[in-house]
C-alpha positions as CSV (number, residue, x, y, z in Angstrom):
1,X,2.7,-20.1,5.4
2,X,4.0,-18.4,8.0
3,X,6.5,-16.2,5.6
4,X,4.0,-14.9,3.7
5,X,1.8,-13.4,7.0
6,X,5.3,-12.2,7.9
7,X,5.8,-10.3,4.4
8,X,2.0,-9.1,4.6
9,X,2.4,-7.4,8.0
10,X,5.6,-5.7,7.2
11,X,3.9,-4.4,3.9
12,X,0.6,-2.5,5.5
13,X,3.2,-1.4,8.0
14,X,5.1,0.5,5.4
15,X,2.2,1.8,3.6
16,X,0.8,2.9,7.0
17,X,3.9,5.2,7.7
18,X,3.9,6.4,3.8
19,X,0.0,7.6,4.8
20,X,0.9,9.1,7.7
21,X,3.8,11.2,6.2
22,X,2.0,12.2,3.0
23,X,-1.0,13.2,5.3
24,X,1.1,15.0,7.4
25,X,2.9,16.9,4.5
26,X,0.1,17.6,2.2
27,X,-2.8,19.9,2.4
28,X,-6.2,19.3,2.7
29,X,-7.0,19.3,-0.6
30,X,-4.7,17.8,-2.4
31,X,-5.5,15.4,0.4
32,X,-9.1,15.0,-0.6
33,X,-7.5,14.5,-4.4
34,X,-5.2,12.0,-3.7
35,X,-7.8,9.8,-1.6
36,X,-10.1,10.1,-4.3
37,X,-8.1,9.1,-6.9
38,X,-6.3,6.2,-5.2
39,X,-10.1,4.9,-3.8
C-alpha cells in the first residue's frame, strides 16, 4: 500500500522537525525531562 508508506514518511518527517525545534528551544534539562518522560 503504497499510500500508507507515503503517510508514514511524511509523519516521522514532521515529528523530526517538532524534535529538532523543541531541542533547539529548550534547555538541557528540561531536555533531559521531556526525553525521559516521553521514553
Amino acid at each position: 500500500m503504497p499510500g500508507l508508506s507515503a503517510d508514514a514518511r511524511h509523519h516521522s518527517a514532521l515529528l523530526r522537525l517538532i524534535w529538532r525545534r523543541a531541542l533547539v528551544i529548550t534547555p538541557a534539562e528540561q531536555r533531559k525531562s521531556a526525553l525521559g518522560i516521553s521514553i
